[in-house]
C-alpha positions as CSV (number, residue, x, y, z in Angstrom):
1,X,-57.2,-38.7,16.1
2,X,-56.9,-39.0,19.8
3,X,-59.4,-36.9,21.6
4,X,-59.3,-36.3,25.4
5,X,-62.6,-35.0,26.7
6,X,-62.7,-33.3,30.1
7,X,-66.9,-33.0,31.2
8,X,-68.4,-35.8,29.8
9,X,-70.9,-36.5,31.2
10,X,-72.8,-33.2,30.8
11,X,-74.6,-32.8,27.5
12,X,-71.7,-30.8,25.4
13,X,-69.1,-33.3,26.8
14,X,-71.3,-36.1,26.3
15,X,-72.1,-35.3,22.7
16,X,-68.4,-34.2,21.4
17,X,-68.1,-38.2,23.4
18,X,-70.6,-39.6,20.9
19,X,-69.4,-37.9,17.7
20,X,-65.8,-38.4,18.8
21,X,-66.1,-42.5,18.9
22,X,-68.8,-42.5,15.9
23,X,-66.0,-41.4,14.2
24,X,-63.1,-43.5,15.0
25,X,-61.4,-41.3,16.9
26,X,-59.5,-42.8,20.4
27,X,-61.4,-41.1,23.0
28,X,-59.8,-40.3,26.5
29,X,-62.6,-38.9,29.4
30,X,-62.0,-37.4,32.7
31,X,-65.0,-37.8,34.7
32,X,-66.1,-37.0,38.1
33,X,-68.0,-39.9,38.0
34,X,-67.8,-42.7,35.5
35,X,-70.9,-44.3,36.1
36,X,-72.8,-41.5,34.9
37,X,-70.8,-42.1,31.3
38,X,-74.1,-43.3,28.9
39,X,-70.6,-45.0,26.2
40,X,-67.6,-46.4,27.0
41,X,-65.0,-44.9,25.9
42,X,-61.1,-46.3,25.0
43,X,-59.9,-45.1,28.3
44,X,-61.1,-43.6,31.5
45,X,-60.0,-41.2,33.9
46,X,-61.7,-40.1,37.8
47,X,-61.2,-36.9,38.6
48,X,-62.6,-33.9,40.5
49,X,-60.9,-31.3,39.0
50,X,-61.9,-28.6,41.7
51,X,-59.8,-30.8,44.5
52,X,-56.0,-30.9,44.3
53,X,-56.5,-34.1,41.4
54,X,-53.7,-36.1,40.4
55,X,-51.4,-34.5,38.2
56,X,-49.4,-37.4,36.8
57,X,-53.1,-39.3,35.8
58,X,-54.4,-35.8,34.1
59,X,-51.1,-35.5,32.3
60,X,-51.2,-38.9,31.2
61,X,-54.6,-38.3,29.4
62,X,-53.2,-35.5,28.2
63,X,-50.2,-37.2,26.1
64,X,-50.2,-37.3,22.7
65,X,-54.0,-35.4,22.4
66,X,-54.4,-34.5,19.0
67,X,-57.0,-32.2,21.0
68,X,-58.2,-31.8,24.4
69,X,-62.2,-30.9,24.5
70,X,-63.9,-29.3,27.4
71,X,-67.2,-29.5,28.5
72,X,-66.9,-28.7,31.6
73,X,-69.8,-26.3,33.0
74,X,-71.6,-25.4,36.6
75,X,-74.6,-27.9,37.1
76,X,-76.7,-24.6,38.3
77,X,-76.0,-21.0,38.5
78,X,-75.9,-21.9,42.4
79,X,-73.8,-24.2,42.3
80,X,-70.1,-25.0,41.1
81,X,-69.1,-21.3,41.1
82,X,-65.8,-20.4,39.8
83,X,-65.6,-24.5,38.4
84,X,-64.8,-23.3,34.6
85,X,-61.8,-20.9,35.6
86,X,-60.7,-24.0,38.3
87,X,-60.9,-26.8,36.1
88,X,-59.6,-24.8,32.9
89,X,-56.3,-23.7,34.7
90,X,-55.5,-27.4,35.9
91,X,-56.0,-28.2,32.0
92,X,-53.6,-26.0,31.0
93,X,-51.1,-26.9,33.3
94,X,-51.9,-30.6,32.6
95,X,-51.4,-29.7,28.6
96,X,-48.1,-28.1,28.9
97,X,-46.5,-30.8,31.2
98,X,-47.6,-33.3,28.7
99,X,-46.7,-30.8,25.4
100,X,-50.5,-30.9,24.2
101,X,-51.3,-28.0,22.2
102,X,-54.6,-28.0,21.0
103,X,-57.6,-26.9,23.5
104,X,-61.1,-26.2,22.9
105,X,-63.3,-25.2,25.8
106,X,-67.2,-24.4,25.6
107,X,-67.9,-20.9,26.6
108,X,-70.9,-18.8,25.7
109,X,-72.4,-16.2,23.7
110,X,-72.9,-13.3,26.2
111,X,-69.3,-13.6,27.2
112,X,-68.5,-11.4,23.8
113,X,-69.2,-8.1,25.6
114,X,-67.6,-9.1,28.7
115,X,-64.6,-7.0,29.5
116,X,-61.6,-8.6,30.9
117,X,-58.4,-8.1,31.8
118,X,-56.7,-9.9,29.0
119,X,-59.0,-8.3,26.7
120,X,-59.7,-5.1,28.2
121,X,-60.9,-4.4,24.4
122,X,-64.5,-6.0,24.4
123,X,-67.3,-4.2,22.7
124,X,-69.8,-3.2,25.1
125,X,-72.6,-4.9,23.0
126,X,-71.8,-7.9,20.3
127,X,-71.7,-6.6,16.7
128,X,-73.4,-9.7,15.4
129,X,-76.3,-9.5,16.9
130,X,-79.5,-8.2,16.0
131,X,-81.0,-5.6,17.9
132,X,-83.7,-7.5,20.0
133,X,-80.5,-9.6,21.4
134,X,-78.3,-6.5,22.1
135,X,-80.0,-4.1,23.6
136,X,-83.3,-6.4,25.2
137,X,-82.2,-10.3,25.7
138,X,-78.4,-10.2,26.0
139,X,-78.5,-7.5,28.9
140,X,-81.0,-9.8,30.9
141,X,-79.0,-13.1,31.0
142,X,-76.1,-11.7,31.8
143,X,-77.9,-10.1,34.6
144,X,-79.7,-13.3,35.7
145,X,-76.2,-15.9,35.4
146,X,-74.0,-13.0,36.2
147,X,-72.0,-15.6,38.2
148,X,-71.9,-17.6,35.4
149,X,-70.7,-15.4,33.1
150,X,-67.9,-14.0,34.8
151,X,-66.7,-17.8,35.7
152,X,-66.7,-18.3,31.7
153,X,-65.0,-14.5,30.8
154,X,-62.4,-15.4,33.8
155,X,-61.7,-19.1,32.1
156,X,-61.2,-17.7,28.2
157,X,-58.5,-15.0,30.1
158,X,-56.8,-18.7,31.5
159,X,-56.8,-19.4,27.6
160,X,-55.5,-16.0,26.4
161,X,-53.1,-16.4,28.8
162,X,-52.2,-19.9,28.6
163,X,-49.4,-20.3,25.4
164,X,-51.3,-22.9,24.0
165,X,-53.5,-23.0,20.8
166,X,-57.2,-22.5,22.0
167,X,-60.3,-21.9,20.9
168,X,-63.4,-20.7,23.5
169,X,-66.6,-21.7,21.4
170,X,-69.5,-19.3,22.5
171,X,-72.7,-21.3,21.9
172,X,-76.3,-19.1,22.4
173,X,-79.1,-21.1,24.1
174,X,-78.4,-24.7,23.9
175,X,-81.1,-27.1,23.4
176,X,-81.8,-31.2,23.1
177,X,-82.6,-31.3,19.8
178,X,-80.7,-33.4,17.3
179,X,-78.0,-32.0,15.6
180,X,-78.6,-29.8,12.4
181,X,-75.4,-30.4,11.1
182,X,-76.0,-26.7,9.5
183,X,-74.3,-24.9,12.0
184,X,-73.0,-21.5,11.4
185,X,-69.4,-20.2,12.8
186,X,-67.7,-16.4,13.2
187,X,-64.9,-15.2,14.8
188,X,-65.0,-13.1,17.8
189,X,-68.4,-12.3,17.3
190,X,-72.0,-13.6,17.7
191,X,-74.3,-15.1,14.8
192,X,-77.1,-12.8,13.4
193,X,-80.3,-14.6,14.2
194,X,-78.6,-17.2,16.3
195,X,-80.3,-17.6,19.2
196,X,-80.5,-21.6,19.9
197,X,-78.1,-24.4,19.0
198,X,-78.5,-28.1,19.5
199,X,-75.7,-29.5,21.6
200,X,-75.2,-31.9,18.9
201,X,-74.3,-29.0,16.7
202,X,-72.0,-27.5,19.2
203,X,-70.1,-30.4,20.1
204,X,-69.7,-31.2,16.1
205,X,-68.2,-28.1,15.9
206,X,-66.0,-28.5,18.6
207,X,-64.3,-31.8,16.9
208,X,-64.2,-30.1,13.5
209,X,-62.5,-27.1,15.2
210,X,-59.3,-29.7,16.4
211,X,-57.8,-29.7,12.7
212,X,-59.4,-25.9,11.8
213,X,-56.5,-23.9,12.4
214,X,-58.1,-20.2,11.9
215,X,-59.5,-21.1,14.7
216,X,-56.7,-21.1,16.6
217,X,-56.3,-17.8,19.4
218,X,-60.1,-17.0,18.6
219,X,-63.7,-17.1,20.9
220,X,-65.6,-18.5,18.0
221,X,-69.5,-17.6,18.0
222,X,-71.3,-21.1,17.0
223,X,-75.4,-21.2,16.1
224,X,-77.7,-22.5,14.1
């Protein structure tokens, strides 16, 4: 396949990298900075996507992306606000001028009970979750990365909104761990139990997603 990755050098981008040239795939990265890239890849692209970027160069890593992956995340609740909803609206835009279709963004799992305006309809507490996470964790990190959270519930509306066939993947707590390969995945919903995933995990499930087509129009809880 030909995978273009946006965020690769942060540690979901920078795994679905790995995976994606472990496996054969031809790999296309749009990096802020490609010295920070720890593989090289089949082709590389520089690009801040928060400052008017080039549109002809993202469309061209765009073309002919059997899916476009995106890592993209703040570096600190302080910093990089609003960078998700930025950088996943130039996406878009970059996908349709170069009739991509298939997007996957990393999102997260607190985002389920995050109303929005393109989907007014969110349940005000995650029916996969146990009751620990609901009514004791959940309620604190979204309190403490509030920012956070609203730049990821803003981004998956860009999605919703966007005509193109997505998939936000809503990881819990991500670790460094290696990669279970034992992964569980549910649609619009949380995992029971699932309250840590390795990035390996997520970004595995991120490259298996590109040819899952259920997935398709769906913010799919992933944990292990």
């Amino acid at each position: 396949m030909k995978i273009t990755i946006f965020g690769a050098t942060g540690g979901v981008g920078g795994e679905c990298l790995r995976l994606a040239m472990e496996a054969g795939h031809e790999v296309t990265v749009v990096v802020r900075d490609a010295a920070r890239l720890s593989l090289e890849p089949h082709h590389v692209m520089v690009a801040d996507l928060r400052i008017a970027p080039d549109k002809k160069e993202l469309i061209l890593a765009c073309e002919g992306a059997d899916g476009v992956l995106s890592g993209i995340g703040p570096r600190s609740p302080k910093h990089d606000r609003g960078v998700v909803t930025a950088a996943t609206r130039v996406i878009v835009a970059a996908m349709h001028a170069a009739h991509a279709r298939r997007f996957i963004m990393v999102s997260a799992a607190p985002v389920s009970s995050i109303p929005t305006p393109a989907n007014p309809d969110a349940p005000r507490r995650d029916p996969g979750e146990g009751p620990f996470t609901r009514y004791v964790l959940t309620p604190i990190i979204k309190r403490a990365l509030s920012s956070v959270y609203a730049d990821l519930s803003a981004a998956e509306d860009v999605l919703r909104d966007s005509g193109l066939d997505w998939t936000a993947v809503r990881p819990p707590r991500l670790t460094d761990k290696p990669g279970t390969g034992r992964y569980r995945t549910a649609p619009d919903r949380n995992l029971p139990g699932g309250h840590t995933i390795p990035r390996a995990d997520v970004a595995a499930a991120m490259l298996a997603m590109v040819n899952q087509p259920s997935t398709i129009g769906h913010a799919m809880g992933v944990a292990t």
